[in-house]
C-alpha positions in Angstrom: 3.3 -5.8 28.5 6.0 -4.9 30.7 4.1 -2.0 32.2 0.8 -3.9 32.5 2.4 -6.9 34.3 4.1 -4.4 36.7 0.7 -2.5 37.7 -0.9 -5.5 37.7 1.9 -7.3 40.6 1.8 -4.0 42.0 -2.0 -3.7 42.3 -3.0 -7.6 43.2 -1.1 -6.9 46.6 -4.2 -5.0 47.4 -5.8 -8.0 47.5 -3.2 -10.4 49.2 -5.8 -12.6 51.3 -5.7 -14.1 55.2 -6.9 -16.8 56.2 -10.5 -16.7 57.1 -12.8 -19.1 59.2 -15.9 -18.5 56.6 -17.7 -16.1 53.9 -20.7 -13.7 54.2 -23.6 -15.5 53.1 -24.8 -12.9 50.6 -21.6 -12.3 48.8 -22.0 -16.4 48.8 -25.2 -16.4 47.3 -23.3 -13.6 44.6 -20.8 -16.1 43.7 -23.5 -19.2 43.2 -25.6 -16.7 41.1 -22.1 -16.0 38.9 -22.4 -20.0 38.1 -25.4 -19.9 36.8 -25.0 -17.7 33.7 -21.9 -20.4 32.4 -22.9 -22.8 29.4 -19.5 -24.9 30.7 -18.0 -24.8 34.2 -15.4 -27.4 33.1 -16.4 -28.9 36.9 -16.1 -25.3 38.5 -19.9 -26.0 40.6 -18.3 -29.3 41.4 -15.8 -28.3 43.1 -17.5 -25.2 44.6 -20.2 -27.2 46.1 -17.7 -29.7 47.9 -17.4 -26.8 50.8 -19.4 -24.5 52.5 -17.3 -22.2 53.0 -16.8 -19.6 49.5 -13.4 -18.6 50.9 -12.2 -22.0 50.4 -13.4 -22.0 46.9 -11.2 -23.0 44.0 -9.9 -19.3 42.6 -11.8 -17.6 45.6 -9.7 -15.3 48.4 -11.1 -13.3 51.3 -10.2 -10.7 54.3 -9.4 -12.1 57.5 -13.5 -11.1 58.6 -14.3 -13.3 55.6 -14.8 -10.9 52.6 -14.8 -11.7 49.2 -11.3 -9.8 47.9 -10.2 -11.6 44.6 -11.9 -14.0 42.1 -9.3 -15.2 39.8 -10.5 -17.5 37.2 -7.8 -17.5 34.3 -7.9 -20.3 31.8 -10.6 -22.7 33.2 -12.2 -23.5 30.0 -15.8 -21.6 31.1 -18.2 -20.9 29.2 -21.4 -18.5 29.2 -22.0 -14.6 30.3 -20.5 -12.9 33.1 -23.1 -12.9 35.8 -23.4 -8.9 37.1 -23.6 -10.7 40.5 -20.3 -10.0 40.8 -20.7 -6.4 41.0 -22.4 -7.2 44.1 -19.1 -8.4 45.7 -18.9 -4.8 47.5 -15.0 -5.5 48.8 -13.7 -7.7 45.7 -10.9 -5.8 45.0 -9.4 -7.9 41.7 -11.7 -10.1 39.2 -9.7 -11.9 36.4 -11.3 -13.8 34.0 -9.7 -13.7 31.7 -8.6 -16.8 28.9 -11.6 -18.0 28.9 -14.7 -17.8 26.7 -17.4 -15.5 27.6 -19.9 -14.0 25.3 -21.8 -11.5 25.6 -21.4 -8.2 27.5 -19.0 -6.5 30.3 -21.7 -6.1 32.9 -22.1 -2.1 34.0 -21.6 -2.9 37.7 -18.4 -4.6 37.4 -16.8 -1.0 35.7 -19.2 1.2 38.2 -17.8 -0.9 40.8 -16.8 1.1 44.1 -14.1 -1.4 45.1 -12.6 -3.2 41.6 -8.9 -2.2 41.6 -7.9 -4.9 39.1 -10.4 -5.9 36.1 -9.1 -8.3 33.4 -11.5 -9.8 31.1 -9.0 -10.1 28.3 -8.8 -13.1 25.3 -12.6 -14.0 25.3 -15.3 -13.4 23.5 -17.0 -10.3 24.7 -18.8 -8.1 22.2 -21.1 -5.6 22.7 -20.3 -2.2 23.0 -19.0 -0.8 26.8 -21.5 1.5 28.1 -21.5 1.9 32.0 -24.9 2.8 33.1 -24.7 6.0 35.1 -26.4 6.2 38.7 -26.7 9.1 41.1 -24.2 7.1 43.2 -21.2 9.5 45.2 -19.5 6.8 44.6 -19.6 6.9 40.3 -17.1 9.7 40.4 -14.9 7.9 42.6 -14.3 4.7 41.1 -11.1 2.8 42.5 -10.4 1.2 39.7 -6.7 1.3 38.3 -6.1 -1.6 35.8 -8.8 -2.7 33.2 -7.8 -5.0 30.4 -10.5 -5.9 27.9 -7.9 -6.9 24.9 -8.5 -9.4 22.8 -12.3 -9.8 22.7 -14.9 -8.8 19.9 -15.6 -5.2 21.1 -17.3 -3.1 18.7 -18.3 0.8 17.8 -17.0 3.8 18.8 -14.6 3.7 22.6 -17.4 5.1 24.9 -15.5 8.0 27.3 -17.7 7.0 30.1 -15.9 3.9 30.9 -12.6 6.4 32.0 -13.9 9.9 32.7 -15.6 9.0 35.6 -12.6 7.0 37.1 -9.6 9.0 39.2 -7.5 6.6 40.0 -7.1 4.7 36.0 -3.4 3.6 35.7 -3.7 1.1 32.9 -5.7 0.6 29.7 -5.6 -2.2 27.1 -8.5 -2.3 24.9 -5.8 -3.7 22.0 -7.1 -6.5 19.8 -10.8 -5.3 19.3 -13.1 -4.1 16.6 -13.2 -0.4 18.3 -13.7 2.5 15.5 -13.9 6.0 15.3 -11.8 8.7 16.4 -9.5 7.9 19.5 -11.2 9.7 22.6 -8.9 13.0 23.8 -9.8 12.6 27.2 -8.2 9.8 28.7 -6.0 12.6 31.2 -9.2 14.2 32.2 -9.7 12.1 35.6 -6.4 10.5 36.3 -3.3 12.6 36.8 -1.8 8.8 37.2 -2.9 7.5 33.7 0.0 5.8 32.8 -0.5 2.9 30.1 -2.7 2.8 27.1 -2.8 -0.1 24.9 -4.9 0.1 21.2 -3.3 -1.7 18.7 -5.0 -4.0 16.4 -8.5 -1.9 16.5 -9.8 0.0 13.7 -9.4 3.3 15.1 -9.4 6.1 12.2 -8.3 10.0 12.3 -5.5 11.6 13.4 -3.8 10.9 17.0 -5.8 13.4 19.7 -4.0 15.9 20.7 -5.0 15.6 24.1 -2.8 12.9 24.6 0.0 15.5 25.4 -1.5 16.5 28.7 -0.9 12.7 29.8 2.0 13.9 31.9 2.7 10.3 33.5 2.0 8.7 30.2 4.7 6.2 29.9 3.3 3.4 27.4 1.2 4.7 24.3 0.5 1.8 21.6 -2.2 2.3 18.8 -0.4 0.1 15.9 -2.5 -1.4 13.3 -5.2 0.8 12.9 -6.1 3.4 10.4 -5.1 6.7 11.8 -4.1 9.3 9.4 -1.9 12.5 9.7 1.4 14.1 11.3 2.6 13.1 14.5 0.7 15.9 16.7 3.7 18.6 18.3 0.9 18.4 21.2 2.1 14.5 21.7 6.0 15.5 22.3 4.3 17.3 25.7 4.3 13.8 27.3 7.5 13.9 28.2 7.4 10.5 30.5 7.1 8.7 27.4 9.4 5.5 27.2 7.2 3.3 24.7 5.4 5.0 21.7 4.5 2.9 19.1 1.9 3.7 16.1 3.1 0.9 13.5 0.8 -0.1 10.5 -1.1 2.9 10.1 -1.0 5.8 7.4 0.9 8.5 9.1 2.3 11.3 7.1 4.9 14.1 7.7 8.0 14.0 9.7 9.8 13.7 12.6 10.0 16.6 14.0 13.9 16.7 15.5 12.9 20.2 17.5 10.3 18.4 19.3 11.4 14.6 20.0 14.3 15.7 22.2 11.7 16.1 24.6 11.1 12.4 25.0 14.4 12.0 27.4 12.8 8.7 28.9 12.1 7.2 25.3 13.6 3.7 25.2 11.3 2.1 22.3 10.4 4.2 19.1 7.8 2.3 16.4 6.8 3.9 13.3 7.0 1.4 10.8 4.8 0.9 7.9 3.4 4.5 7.4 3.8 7.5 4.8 6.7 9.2 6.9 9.2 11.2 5.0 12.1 13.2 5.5 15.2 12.3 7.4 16.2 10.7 10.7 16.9 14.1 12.6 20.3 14.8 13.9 18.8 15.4 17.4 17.4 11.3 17.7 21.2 11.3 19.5 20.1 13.0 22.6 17.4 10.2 23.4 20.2 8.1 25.1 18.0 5.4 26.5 16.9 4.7 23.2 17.1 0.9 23.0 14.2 -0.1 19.5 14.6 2.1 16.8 12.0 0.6 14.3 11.5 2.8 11.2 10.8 0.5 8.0 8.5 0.4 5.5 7.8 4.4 5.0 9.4 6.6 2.6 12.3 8.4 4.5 15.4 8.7 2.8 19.0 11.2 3.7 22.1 9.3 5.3 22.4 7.9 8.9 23.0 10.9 10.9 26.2 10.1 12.6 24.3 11.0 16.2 22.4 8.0 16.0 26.3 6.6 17.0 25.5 8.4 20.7 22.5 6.1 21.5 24.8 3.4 23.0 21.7 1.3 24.3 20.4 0.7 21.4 19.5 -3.2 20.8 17.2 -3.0 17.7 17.5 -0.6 14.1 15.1 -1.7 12.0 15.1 0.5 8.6 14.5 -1.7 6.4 12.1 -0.7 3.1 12.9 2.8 2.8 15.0 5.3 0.7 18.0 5.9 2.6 21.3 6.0 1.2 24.7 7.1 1.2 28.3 5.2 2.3 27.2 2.7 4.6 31.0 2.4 5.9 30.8 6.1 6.8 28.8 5.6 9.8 30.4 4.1 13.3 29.0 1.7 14.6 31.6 0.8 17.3 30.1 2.8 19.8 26.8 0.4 19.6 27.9 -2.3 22.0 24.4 -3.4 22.8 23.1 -3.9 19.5 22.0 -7.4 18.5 19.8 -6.7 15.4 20.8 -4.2 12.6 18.0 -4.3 9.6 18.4 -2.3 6.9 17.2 -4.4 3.8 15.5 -2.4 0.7 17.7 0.6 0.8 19.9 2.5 -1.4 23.2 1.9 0.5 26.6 1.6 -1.3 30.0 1.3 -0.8 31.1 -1.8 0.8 30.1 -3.0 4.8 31.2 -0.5 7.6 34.3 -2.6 9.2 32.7 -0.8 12.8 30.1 -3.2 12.1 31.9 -5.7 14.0 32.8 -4.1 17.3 29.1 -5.1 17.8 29.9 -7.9 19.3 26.6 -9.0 20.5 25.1 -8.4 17.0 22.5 -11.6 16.2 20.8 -10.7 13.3 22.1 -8.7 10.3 20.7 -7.8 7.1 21.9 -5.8 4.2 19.9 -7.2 1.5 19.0 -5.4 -1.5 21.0 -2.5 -1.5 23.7 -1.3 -3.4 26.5 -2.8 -1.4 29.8 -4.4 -3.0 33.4 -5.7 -2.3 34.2 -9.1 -0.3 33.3 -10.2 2.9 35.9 -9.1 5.7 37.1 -12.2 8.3 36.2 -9.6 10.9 32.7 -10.9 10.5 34.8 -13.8 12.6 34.6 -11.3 15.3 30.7 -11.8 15.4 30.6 -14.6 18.1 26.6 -14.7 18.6 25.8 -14.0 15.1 22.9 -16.1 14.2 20.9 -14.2 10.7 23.0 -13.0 8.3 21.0 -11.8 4.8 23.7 -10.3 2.3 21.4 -11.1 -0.9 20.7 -9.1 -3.8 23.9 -6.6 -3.7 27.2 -6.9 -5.7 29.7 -8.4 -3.5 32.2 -10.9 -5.3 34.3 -14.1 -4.3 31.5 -16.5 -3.0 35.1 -18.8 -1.9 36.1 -16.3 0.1 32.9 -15.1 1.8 32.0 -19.4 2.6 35.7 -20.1 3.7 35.3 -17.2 6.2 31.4 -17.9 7.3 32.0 -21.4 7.8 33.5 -21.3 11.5 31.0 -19.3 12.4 29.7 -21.9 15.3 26.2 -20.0 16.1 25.0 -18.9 12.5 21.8 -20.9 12.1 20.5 -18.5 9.0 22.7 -17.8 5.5 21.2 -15.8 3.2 23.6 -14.7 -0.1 21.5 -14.9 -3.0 21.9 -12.7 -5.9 25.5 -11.8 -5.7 28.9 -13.2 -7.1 27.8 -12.9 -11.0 29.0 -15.4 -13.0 31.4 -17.1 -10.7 31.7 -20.8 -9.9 30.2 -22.6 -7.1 33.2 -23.8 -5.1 33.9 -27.3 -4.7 36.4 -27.1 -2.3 35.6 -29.6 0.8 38.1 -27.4 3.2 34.6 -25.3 3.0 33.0 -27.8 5.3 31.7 -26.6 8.4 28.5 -24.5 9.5 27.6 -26.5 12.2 25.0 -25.6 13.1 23.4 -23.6 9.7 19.9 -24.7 9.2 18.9 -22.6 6.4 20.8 -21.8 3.1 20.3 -19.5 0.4 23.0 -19.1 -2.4 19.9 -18.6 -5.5 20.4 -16.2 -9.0 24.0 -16.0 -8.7 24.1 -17.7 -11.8 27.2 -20.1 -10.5 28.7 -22.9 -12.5 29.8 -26.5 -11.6 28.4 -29.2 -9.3 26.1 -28.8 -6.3 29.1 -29.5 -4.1 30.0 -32.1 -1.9 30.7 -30.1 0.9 27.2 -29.4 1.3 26.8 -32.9 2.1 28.1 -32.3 6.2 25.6 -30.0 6.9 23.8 -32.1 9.2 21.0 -29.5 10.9 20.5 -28.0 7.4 16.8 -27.6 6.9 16.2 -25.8 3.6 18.7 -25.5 0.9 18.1 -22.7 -1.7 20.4 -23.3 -5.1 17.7 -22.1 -7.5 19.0 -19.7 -10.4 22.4 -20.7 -11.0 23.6 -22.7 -14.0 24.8 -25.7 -12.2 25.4 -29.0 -14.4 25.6 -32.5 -13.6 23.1 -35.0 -11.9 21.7 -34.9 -8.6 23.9 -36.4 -5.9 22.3 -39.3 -4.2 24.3 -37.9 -1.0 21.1 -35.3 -0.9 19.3 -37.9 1.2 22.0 -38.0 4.0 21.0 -34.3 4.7 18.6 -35.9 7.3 16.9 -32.4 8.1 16.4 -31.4 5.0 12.5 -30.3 4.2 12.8 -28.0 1.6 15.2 -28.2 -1.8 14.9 -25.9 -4.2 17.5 -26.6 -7.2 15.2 -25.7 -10.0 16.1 -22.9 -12.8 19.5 -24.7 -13.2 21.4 -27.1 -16.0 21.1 -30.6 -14.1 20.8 -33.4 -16.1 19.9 -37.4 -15.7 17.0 -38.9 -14.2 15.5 -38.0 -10.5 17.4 -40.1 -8.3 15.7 -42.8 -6.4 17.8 -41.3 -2.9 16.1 -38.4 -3.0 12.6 -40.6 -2.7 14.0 -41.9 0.7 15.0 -37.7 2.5 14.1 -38.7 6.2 11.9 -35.3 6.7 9.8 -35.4 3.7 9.0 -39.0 4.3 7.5 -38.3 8.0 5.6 -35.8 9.5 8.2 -35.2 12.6 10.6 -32.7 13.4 14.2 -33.4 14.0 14.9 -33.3 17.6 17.8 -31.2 16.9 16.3 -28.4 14.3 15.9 -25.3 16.5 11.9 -24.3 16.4 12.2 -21.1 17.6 12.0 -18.1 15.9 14.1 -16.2 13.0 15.8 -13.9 14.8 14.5 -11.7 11.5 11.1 -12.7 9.3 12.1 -14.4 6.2 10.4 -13.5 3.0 9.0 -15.4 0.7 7.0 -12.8 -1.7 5.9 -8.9 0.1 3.3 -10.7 1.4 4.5 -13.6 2.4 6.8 -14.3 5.8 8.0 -17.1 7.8 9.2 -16.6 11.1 9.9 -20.6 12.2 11.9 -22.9 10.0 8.7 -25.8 10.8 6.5 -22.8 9.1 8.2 -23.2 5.5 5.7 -26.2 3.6 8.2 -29.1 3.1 9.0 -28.5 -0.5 11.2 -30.4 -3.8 11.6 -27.8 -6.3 13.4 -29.8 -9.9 11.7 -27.6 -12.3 13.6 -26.1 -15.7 16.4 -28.2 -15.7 17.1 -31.3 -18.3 16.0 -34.1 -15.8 15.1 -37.0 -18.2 13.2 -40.9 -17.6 10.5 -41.3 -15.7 9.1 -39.8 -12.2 9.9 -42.6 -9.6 7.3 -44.5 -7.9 8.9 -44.1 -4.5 7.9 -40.3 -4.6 4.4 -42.1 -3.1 7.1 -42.3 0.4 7.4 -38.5 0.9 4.3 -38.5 2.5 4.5 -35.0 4.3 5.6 -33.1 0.9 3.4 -30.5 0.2 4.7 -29.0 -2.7 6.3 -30.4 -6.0 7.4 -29.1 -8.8 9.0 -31.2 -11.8 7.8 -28.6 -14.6 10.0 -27.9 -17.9 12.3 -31.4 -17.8 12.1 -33.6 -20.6 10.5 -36.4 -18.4 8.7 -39.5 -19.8 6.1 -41.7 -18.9 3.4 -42.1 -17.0 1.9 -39.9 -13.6 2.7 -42.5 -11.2 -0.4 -43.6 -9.6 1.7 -42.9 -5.9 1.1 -39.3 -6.0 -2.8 -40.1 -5.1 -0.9 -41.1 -1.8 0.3 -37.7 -1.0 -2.4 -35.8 1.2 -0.8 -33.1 2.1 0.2 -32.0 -1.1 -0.7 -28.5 -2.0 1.0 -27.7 -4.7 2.0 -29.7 -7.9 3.4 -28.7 -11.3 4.3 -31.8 -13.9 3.8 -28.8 -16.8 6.0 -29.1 -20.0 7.8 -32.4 -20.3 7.0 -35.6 -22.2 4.3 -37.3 -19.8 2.0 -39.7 -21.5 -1.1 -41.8 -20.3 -4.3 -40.7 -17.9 -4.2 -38.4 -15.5 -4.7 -40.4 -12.4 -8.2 -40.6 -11.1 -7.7 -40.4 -7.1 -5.4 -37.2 -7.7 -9.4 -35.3 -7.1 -9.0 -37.0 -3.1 -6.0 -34.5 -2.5 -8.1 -32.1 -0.5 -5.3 -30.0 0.2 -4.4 -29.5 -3.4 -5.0 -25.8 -4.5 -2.3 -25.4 -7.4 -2.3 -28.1 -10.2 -0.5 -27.9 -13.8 0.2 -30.8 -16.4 0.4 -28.1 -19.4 1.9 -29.1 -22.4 2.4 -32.7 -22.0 1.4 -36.1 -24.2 -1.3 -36.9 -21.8 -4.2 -39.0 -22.8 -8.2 -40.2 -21.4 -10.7 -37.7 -19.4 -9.5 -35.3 -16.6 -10.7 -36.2 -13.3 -13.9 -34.4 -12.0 -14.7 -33.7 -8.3 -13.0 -32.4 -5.4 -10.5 -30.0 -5.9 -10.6 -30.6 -9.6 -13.3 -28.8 -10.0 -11.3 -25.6 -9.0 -8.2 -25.6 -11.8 -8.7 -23.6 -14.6 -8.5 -24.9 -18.6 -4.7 -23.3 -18.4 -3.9 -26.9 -16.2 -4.7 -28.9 -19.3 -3.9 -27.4 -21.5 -1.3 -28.0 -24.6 -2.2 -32.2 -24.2 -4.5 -32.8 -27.5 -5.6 -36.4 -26.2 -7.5 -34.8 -23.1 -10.7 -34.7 -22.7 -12.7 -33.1 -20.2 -16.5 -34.4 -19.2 -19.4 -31.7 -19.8 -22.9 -31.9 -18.5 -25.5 -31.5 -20.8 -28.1 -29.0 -18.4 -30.9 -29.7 -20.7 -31.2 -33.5 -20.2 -28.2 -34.4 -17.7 -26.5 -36.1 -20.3 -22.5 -36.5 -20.1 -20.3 -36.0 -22.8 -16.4 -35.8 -23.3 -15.1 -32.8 -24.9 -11.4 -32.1 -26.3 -9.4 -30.1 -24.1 -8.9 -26.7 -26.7 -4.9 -27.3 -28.2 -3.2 -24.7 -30.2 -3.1 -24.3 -33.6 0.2 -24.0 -34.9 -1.0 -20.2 -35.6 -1.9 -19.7 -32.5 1.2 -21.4 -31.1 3.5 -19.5 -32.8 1.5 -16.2 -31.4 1.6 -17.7 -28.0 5.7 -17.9 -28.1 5.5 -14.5 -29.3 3.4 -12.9 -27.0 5.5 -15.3 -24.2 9.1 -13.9 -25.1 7.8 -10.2 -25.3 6.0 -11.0 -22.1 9.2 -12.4 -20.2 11.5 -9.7 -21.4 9.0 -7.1 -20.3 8.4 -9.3 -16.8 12.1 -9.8 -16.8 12.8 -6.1 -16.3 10.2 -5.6 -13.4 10.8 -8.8 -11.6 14.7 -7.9 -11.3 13.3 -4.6 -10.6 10.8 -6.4 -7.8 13.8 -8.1 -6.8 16.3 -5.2 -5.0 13.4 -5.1 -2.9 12.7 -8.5 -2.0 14.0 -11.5 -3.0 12.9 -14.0 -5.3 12.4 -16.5 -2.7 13.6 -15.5 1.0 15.7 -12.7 2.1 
């Protein structure tokens, strides 16, 4: 975008305007023909037909001798097709129209144009295929213009050659965010020694990368991620040595990178390969590209150590590696001579030893993340050192002495993100209230550490803390009514523990679940680094995360309170495997933007309640294996849940339709025989050990929750 907005400022002085007395009538009558092909002028006509004079038109700039040099008509809400009048503007110079919503197609005489330096049509709704009709014209081989943007539209079929070949002077292409397919064309260079900026991500562009691409010798921007291009990176691509952007993320690229051949990219500053079939190693020569400021690598299948040249690229400012096979020492390589780094990714590796101590002589490091590798030791108080630290994700390693690492992390004035999960085996969650501090934390993770004692008090000052992850552990007690004095919280997750008593009525009154508003002082922006929820699942805002209460398997007893009806903006609960009593409080119909909810295995008697079918939001729903009673509720999203939501209640009943005569009748929901039962636990402790293995396995990849 940098490049584009540059050629674009550069170009649109072209078509700086004077002042001018009056227009030419004809390229008048152009203009008034271009209103007639909109469905909605959101009062454009209006306030065109309040002067005579076009050059005083809203969006309208001319010469000093009154000729029509810009049109710039960004973000007016119009509607309709794009009037090929306007290619009979024969000294407009720059035409944006782009952010509205036009249908239809890019008229031929706007791209044959003889005087268009600056076309941008981007974000509408443009869709058939770009085909310039050819003329006998001298002027066709001589087109002026430099910058054409048609991102972001509905563009189909192959990329037709004819809209560049024909145009010398081409500086800038984006045709990203399309439905182009095929092969990419080779000939982009063919016409324009200046061709400087291609843009084609987010098309469906197959094939290998076209060698021709090399012979783009002021090629400085190259971006074709998200596609489905296939094969090595081409040695004819390293030709372009002007290169500073090259990106290709999200395809299926295979091979390596070829270390011979990427010195040649001395201007490189931004490198994106991730999420392809790479192998191999980073070479040893990546050193010499010393503007290098995005390394961005993840998701392939490259493994070796860091090559200690990487040390040498002293701009760097993102490493992204996460989700591959690389390995070794982690303290081995130095990272003190990376002064300008701010985010350092390497989750989903095979790392070990314990955290590089150069680490933190990166002072302006924001973001951190050495999940799931192989990592142990404690945390160093160097990580003091660390002023603008903001993400730090440690989960699913071996480190020890969760006192230690909290009493050090606490001070740590501008961490907003705290992520430890799945380390400190066995230890005990520390109740000391010296711990207090994290200011300003606003999302804490400290699940499957299997920790004993209390949910601590010290939690209880974290004022801006927005979702709390305890989950796994084998804490005991009851639930600390202090819970609701955490007046950020949206999202508590303390199931999969030991608590014990009945839910507490506090938590019915948590500020954030009751109301649909956002704490004025929760920071909305975004993690500096995506936070996972499953492989396919990320959030990359904290008011993303569904407002959540999470209770299940623990030994929560008595009934569910009737004050749950106040948490009005929860959208999921989960109460499952308790030993809770009584009746589904009818105050749960009250919840509409509940999505999921899970009363499964505990002691629940009576009907299910009948309005629970006007949650149209609800698309997960379990009451397994209760006492429940009467005929399951029909309608709405009810008629989505499978048997497996009933089942294990004998009193159930659901209502069939007879098709023959339209009859209704109330069958037994199917319950277990104790046969069949005792099978079903069989099959269910085989089944978790077996799932147990591969979800610990799934786990040092991602964790269980967010990482």
């Amino acid at each position: 975008m940098t490049f584009i907005g540059l050629a674009l400022g550069t170009l649109l002085l072209l078509s700086m305007a004077s002042l001018a007395s009056s227009c030419n009538e004809q390229e008048k009558a152009s203009l008034l023909q271009f209103l007639t092909g909109l469905s909605q002028d959101n009062g454009l006509t209006a306030l065109w037909k309040n002067d005579i004079d076009c050059c005083k038109w809203e969006g309208v700039s001319c010469s000093g001798d009154g000729a029509v040099v810009e049109v710039s008509l960004a973000s007016r809400g119009l509607q309709g097709c794009i009037s090929p009048s306007l290619g009979d503007l024969s000294n407009l110079q720059s035409l944006n129209l782009s952010c509205n919503s036009f249908t239809g197609s890019l008229p031929s005489e706007l791209l044959t144009s003889s005087s268009i330096v600056v076309l941008d049509v981007s974000f509408n709704q443009l869709s058939r295929v770009l085909q310039p009709q050819e003329s006998n014209s001298s002027v066709t081989n001589n087109r002026p213009l430099q910058v054409l943007n048609i991102s972001n539209n509905l563009f189909t079929g192959e990329f037709p050659s004819a809209v560049w070949e024909k145009t010398s002077s081409l500086v800038v292409l984006n045709a990203s965010n399309n439905q182009f397919r095929g092969l990419i064309p080779s000939s982009f260079c063919i016409s324009s020694l200046s061709f400087a900026v291609l843009d084609l991500t987010h098309n469906k562009f197959n094939g290998s990368i076209p060698t021709g691409l090399g012979k783009c010798s002021a090629l400085r921007l190259l971006k074709a991620g998200y596609n489905s291009l296939s094969g090595p990176l081409p040695d004819e691509l390293f030709n372009a040595s002007s290169l500073e952007y090259l990106s290709f993320p999200n395809n299926g690229l295979q091979g390596v990178i070829d270390g011979a051949r990427i010195i040649n990219l001395k201007n490189l500053c931004h490198l994106d390969l991730g999420n392809n079939m790479l192998i191999g190693k980073i070479p040893d020569s990546i050193g010499q590209l010393k503007r290098l400021q995005e390394l961005r690598l993840s998701r392939n299948n490259m493994s070796g150590e860091l090559p200690s040249a990487l040390s040498n690229c002293t701009d760097l400012v993102t490493v992204n590696l996460k989700m591959n096979k690389f390995s070794g020492e982690l303290n081995n390589f130095n990272f003190s001579n990376l002064i300008n780094l701010k985010i350092l990714d390497l989750l989903g590796n095979n790392f070990t030893g314990t955290i590089s101590e150069s680490i933190y002589s990166c002072s302006n490091l924001t973001a951190l993340r050495l999940s799931s590798n192989n990592l142990h030791g404690q945390l160093s108080p160097r990580i003091g050192e660390l002023k603008s630290l903001a993400f730090l994700s440690l989960s699913f390693n071996n480190f020890t002495n969760i006192t230690n690492a909290l009493r050090i992390l606490k001070n740590s004035s501008t961490l907003t993100t705290l992520i430890i999960g799945n380390n400190f085996k066995g230890e005990a969650m520390p109740e000391d209230e010296t711990i207090a501090g994290f200011q300003n934390l606003q999302f804490l993770s400290i699940s499957n550490c299997s920790l004993s004692g209390k949910i601590p008090l010290w939690l209880s000052k974290l004022k801006k803390l927005q979702v709390l992850l305890l989950s796994t552990n084998h804490l005991t007690g009851s639930i600390p009514a202090w819970i609701k004095n955490l007046e950020s919280l949206t999202t508590l997750d303390i199931s999969d523990n030991r608590l014990t008593g009945g839910i507490p009525a506090a938590l019915m009154d948590m500020k954030m679940l009751k109301s649909n508003m956002t704490a004025t002082h929760v920071d909305t922006s975004l993690f500096e680094l995506p936070v996972y929820i499953a492989p396919s699942l990320q959030y990359r805002t904290l008011p993303a995360i569904p407002k959540g209460l999470f209770l299940g398997n623990n030994k929560l007893t008595g009934t569910i309170p009737k004050e749950i009806g106040h948490l009005k903006s929860l959208a999921k609960l989960n109460l499952s495997f308790n030993c809770l009593s009584g009746e589904i409080p009818q105050q749960l119909c009250s919840l509409k933007n509940l999505q999921v909810l899970d009363l499964s295995s505990n002691h629940l008697t009576g009907e299910i309640p009948l309005a629970l079918n006007k949650l149209s939001f609800l698309a997960k729903f379990n009451i397994s294996n209760n006492d429940l009673e009467g005929v399951i509720p029909t309608g709405g999203q009810f008629d989505t849940f499978p048997n497996s939501s009933f089942e294990g209640n004998p009193k159930l009943r659901a209502i069939m339709v007879n098709p023959l005569y339209g009859s209704v009748e109330a069958s037994a929901v199917p319950s277990l025989s104790m046969e069949q039962a005792d099978r079903r636990i069989t099959f269910v402790f085989g089944f978790c050990a077996f799932f147990g293995v591969g979800f610990l396995y799934d786990q040092l990849v991602l964790s269980k929750f967010y990482g």
